[in-house]
C-alpha positions in Angstrom: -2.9 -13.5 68.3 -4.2 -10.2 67.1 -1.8 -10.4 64.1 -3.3 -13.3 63.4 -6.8 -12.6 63.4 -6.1 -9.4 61.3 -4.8 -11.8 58.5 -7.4 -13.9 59.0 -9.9 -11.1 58.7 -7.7 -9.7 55.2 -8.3 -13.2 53.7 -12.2 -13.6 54.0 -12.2 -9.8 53.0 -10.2 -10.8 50.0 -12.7 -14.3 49.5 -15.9 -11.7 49.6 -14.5 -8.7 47.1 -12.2 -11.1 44.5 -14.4 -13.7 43.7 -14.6 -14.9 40.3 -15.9 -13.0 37.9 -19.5 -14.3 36.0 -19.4 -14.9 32.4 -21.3 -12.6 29.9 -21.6 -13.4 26.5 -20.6 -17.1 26.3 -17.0 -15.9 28.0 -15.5 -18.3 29.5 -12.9 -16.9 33.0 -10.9 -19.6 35.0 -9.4 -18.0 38.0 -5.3 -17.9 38.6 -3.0 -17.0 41.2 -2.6 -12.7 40.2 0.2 -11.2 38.9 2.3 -7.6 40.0 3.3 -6.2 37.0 6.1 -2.6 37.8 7.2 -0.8 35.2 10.4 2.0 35.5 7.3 4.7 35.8 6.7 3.4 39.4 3.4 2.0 38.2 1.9 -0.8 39.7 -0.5 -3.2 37.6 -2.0 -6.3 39.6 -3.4 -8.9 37.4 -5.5 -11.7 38.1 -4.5 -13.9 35.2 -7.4 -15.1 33.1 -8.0 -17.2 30.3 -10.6 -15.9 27.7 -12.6 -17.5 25.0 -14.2 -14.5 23.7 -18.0 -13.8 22.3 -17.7 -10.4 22.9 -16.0 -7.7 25.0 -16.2 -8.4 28.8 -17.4 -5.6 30.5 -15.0 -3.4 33.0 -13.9 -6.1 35.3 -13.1 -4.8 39.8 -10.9 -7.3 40.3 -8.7 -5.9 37.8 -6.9 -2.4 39.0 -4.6 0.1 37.7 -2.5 2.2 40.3 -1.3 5.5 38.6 -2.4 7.5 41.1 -5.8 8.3 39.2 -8.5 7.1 41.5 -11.5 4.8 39.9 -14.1 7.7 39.3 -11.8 9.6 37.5 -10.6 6.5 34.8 -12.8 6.5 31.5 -14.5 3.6 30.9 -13.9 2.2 26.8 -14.9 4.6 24.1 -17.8 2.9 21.8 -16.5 2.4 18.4 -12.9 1.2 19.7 -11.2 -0.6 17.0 -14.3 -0.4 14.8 -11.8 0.9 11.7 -9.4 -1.8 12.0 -9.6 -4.8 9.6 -10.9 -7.8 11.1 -7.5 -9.7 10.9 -5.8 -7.3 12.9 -8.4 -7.1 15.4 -7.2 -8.6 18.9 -10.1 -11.2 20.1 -8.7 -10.8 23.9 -9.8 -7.0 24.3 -9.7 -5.3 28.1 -12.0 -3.0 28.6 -10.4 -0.8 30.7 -8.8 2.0 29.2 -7.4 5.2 31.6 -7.2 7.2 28.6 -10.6 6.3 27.4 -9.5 6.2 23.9 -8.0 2.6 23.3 -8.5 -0.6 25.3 -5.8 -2.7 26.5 -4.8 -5.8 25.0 -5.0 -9.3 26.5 -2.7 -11.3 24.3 -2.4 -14.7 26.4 -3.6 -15.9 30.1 -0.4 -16.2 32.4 2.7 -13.9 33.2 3.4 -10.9 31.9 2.5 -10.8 28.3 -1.1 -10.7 29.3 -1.1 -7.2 30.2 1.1 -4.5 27.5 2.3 -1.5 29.6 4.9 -0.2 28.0 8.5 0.9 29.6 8.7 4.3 28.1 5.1 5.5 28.8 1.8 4.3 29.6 0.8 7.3 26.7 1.9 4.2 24.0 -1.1 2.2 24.7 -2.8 3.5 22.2 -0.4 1.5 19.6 -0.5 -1.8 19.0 2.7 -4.3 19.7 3.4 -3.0 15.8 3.5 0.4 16.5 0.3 0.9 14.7 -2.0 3.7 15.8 -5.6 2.0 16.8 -8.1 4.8 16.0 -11.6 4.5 16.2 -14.2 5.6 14.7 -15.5 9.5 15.5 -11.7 10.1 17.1 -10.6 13.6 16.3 -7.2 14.2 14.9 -5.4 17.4 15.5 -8.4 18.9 16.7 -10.7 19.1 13.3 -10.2 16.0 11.4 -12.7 13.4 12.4 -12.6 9.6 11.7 -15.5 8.5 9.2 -14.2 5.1 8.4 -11.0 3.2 7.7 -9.5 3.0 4.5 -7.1 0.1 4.5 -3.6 -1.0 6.5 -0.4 -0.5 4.5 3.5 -2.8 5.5 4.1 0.5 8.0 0.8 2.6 8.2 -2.7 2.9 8.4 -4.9 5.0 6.3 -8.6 6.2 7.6 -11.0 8.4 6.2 -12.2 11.2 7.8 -14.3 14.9 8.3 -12.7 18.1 8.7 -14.6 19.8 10.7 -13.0 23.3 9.9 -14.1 23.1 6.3 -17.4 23.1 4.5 -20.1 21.1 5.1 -19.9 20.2 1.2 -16.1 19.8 0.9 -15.0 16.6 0.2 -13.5 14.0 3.0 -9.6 13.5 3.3 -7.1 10.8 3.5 -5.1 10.3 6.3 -2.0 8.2 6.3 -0.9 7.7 9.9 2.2 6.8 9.7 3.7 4.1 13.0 5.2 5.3 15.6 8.7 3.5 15.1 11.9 5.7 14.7 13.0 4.4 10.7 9.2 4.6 9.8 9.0 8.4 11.0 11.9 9.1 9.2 10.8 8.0 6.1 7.6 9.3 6.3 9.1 12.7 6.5 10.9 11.6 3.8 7.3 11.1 1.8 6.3 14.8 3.0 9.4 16.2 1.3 8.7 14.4 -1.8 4.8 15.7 -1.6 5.6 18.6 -0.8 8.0 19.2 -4.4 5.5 17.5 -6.5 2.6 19.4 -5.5 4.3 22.7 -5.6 5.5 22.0 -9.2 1.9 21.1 -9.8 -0.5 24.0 -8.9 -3.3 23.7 -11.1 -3.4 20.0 -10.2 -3.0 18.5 -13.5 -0.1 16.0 -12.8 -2.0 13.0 -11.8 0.0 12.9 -8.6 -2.1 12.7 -5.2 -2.4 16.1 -3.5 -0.9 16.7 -0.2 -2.9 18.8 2.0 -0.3 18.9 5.0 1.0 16.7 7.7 0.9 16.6 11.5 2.0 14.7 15.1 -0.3 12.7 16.8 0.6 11.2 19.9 3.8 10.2 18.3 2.2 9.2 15.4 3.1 11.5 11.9 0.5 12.0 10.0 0.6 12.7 6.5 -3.3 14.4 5.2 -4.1 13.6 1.2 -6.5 14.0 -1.0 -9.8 10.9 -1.1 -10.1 9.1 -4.2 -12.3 6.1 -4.5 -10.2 3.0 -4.9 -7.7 1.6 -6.2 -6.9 0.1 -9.8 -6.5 -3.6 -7.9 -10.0 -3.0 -7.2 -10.9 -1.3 -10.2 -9.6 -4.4 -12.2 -10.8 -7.0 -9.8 -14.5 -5.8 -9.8 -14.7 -4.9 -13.6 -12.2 -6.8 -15.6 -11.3 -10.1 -13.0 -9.2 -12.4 -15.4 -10.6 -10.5 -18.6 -9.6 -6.5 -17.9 -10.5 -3.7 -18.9 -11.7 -1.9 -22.5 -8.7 -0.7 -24.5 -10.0 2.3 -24.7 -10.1 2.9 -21.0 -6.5 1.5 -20.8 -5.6 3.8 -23.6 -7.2 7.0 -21.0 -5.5 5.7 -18.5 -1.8 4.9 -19.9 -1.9 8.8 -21.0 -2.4 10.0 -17.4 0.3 7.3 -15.7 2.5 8.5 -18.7 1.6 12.3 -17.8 3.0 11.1 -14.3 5.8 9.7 -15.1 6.7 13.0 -16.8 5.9 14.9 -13.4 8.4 12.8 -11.8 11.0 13.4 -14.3 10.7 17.0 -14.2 10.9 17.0 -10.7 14.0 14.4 -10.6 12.0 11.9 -8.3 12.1 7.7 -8.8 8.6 6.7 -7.3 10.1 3.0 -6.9 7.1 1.1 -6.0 4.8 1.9 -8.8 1.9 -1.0 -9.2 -2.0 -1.2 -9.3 -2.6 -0.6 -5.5 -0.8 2.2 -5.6 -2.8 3.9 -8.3 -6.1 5.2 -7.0 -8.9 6.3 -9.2 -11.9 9.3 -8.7 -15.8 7.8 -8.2 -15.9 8.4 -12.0 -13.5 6.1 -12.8 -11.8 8.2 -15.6 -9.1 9.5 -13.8 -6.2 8.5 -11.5 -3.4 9.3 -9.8 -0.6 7.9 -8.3 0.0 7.9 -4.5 1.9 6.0 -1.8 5.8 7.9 -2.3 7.0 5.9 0.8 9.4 4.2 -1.3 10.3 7.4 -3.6 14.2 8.5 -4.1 15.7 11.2 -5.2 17.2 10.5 -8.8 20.6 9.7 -8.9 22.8 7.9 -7.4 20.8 5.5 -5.1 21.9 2.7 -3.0 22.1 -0.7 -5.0 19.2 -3.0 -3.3 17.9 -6.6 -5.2 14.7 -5.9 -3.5 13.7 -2.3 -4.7 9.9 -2.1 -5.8 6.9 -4.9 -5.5 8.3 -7.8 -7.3 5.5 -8.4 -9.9 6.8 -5.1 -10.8 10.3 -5.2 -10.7 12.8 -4.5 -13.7 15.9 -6.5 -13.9 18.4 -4.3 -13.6 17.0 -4.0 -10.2 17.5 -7.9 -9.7 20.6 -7.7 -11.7 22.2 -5.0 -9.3 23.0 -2.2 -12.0 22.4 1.6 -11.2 19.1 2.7 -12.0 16.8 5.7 -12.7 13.2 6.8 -14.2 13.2 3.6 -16.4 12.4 1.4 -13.5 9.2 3.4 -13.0 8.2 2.8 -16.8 9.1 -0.8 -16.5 6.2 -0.9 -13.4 3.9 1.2 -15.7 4.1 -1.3 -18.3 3.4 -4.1 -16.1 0.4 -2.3 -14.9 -0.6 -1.8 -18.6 -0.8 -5.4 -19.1 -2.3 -6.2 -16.2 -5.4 -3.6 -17.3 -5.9 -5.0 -20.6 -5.5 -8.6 -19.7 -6.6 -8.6 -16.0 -3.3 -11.2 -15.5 -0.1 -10.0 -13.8 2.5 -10.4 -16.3 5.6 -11.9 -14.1 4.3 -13.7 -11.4 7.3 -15.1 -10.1 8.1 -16.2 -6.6 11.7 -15.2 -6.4 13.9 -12.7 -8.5 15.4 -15.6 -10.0 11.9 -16.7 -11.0 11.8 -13.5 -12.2 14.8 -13.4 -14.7 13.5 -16.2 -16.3 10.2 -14.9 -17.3 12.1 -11.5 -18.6 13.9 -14.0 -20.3 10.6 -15.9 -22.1 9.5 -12.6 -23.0 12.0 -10.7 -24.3 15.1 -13.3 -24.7 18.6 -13.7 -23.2 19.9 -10.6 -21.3 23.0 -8.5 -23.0 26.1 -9.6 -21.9 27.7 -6.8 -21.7 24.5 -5.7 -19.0 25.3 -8.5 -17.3 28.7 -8.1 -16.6 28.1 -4.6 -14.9 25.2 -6.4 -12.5 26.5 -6.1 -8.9 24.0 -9.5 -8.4 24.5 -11.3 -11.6 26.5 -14.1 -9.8 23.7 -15.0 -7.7 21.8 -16.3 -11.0 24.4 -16.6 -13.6 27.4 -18.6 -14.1 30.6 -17.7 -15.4 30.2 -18.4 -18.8 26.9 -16.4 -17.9 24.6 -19.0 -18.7 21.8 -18.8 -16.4 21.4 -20.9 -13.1 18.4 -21.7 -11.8 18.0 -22.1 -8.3 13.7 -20.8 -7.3 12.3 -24.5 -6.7 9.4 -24.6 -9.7 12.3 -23.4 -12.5 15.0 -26.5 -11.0 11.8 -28.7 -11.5 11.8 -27.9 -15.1 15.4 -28.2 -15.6 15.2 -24.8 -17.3 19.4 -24.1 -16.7 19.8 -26.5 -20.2 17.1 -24.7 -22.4 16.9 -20.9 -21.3 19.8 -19.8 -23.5 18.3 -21.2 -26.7 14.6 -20.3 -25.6 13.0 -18.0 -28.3 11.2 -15.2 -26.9 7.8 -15.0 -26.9 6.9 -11.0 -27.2 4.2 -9.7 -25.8 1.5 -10.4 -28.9 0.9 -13.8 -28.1 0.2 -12.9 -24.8 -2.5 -10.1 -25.4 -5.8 -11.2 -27.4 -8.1 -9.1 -29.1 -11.6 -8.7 -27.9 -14.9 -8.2 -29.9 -15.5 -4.5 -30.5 -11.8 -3.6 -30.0 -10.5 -1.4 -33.0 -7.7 -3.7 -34.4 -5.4 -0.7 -35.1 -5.4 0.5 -31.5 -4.5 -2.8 -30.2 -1.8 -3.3 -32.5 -0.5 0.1 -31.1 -0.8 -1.1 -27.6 1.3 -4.1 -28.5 4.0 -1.9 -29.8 4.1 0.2 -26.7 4.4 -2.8 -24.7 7.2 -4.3 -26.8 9.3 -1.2 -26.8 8.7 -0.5 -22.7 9.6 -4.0 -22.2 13.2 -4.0 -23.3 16.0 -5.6 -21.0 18.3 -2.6 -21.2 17.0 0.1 -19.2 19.2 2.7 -21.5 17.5 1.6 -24.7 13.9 1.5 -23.2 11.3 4.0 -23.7 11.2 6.8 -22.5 8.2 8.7 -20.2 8.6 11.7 -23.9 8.5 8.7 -26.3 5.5 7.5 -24.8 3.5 10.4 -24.7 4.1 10.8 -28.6 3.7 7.1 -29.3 0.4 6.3 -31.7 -1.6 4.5 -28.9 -1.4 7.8 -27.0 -1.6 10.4 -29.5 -3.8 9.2 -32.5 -7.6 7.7 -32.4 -10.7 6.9 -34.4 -13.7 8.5 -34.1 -16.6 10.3 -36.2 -16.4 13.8 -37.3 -18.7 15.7 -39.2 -17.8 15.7 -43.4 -18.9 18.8 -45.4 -18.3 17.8 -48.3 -20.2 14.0 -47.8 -22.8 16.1 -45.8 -22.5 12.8 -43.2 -20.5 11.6 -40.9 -16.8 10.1 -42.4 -14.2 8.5 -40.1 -10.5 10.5 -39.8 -7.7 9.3 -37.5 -6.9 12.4 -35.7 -3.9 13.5 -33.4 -4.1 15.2 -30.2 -2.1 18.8 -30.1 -0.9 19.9 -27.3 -3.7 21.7 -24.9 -6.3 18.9 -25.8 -6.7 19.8 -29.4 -6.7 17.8 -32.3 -5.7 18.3 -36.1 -6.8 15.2 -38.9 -3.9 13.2 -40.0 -5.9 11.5 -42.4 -9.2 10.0 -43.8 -9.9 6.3 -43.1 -12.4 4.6 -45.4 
């Protein structure tokens, strides 16, 4: 009898301390039988499962606990600014705020069972990742004890990059980039692959001339590498979407910038390294606009013999003897370039195909059929050529235009057609530009142009402008060449 009172007694205390919990905010709770969650730590976690439709963050909820061993006074309630610098899409709606850490809250991703509560096997030190492996900072979080989180800067395929304040520095010294790499075994190892390849290019590049992002140095955070660069402003995606959407950009400003891609291209070189995934959102630019550099060597190989992959670099930016399967080496990188070119003067991505066999064909209305003799070495030209090596097309929009009977008699277009000349453009320069972009988009890497060509080709090397003329006691017009050092000698008079 006194056994059953007791249980009796349990239940109405139960009734009187469990109850449902009152909505806030226009959220919406239905009660549900509660869960006991165990994980191979020996922690328990009891769960009364909830559905939520959320308005905003619930507030710290007693009918939820956490048995670690920590008792309730000493657990940290949720940091303000939690998940303030991650982009809205990535955002979880269904946020517990109930964090032991008091760093990152815990993530409700459904009502019901055990996904509704993420406490992870290995350690309950993980909850600060997402289910991703991505790190979820917030705003005003310290890193490594000095570098503090202003803002975020964007979410990359296996990192996320924030800005932020070091506090060891002066109060005048610029912010840094940090790329915090996720905390998964292959992305750790290739991000110490990136630090290697940082770490070369910037000590082959003291003065900081190269137009390759500086690396400041690296670190571990809770798991996570961390890899600290140089802040530029944005990127050329966002250069060319807010000043040249569908139009581009001023030759002359795509004329600064093909110099300083080309310049480089020829860092690279020297120091033997492919970048592999060169495109406009990987080129960032200063506030001024008038310089860039590249960044983002996540992709970057050694030069050499590399591994034969049909899906090396973006595929807008792709060259063919990637899709083909052949070896490859620094003239994949000014195949990107070029595309990038285009894509600044014209504010239209040259090769939008959907597939690499989409792709062929539009290398193949530019420039016309591929070599045969590069087509026989392709370790993938089965997969979109026959074995007369005719092509076959199999991406959808290419088999609805029957394209298999006409592409080996199509006449290539060049790249003139494609680029028209704008009011105020000097006729000359633009004429160069198409040259350059003819003789960088040429099917065979071997006979493309190389980073040394470029830099002496005339769009780089020669402009118009006014100079002073003694003997007209005015101002005459001379084409002049740049030296070497940023000096220039007159290669002749223009009338």
């Amino acid at each position: 009898m006194d056994a059953i009172l007791e249980k009796h007694r349990q239940r109405q205390f139960q009734k009187e301390h469990q109850g449902p919990v009152p909505c806030h905010d226009s959220t919406e709770v239905r009660d549900a039988a509660p869960t006991e969650v165990k994980d191979a730590n020996s922690v328990t976690v009891i769960v009364n499962e909830k559905s939520y439709t959320m308005g905003k963050t619930p507030p710290i909820q007693p009918n939820i606990s956490i048995n670690s061993g920590i008792s309730g006074d000493q657990r940290t309630a949720c940091v303000s600014g939690v998940q303030e610098g991650i982009p809205m899409g990535a955002r979880s709606s269904d946020i517990l705020c109930d964090d032991i850490f008091g760093v990152s809250p815990i993530r409700v991703q459904k009502s019901g069972n055990l996904e509704g509560m993420h406490v992870r096997k290995n350690s309950l030190r993980d909850n600060w990742d997402d289910e991703h492996g991505y790190y979820k900072y917030h705003l005003g979080e310290v890193l490594d004890g000095h570098y503090r989180i202003t803002a975020g800067s964007g979410k990359g395929v296996f990192s996320t990059v924030v800005q932020a304040k070091d506090l060891k520095a002066g109060e005048n010294d610029p912010e840094v980039a940090i790329k915090i790499i996720c905390n998964e075994k292959e992305r750790y190892k290739s991000g110490k692959r990136e630090v290697s390849v940082l770490e070369k290019l910037s000590s082959a590049d003291r003065e900081d001339k190269r137009h390759c992002v500086r690396f400041i140095s690296s670190f571990m955070y809770r798991d996570h590498l961390c890899l600290v660069l140089e802040s530029l402003h944005m990127n050329l995606r966002e250069v060319i979407k807010k000043f040249g959407r569908d139009i581009g950009l001023k030759l002359t400003a795509v004329r600064t910038y093909s110099k300083q891609l080309f310049i480089a291209l020829k860092h690279l070189k020297d120091c033997s390294i492919l970048h592999c995934d060169i495109k406009p959102d990987n080129i960032l630019v200063n506030g001024s606009r008038n310089m860039l550099k590249l960044c983002d060597f996540g992709s970057a190989l050694p030069a050499g013999i590399n591994d034969i992959t049909p899906i090396l670099v973006s595929r807008f930016y792709r060259a063919p003897e990637i899709i083909l399967g052949l070896p490859y080496d620094h003239s994949l990188d000014m195949w990107s370039v070029g595309c990038c070119l285009y894509e600044l003067y014209t504010g239209k991505i040259l090769f939008p195909g959907g597939t690499n066999n989409g792709m062929l064909w539009l290398h193949m209305e530019l420039k016309g059929p591929f070599p045969k003799k590069m087509l026989r070495k392709g370790a993938f030209t089965t997969q979109h050529f026959d074995q007369g090596l005719n092509f076959h097309a199999t991406d959808e929009n290419l088999v609805k235009k029957a394209v298999n009977k006409v592409c080996m008699n199509v006449k290539p277009s060049g790249v003139g057609p494609k680029i028209s000349s704008f009011p105020g453009e000097d006729p000359k320069m633009l004429s160069r530009f198409k040259d350059l972009l003819e003789k960088i988009f040429v099917l065979d890497p071997q006979k493309r142009l190389t980073v040394s060509q470029a830099l002496s080709h005339p769009f780089i090397t020669a402009l118009r402008c006014l100079i002073p003329g003694r003997s007209m006691g005015g101002r005459k017009c001379a084409l002049l060449a740049e030296l070497p050092g940023g000096r220039y000698h007159i290669r002749q008079y223009l009338s």
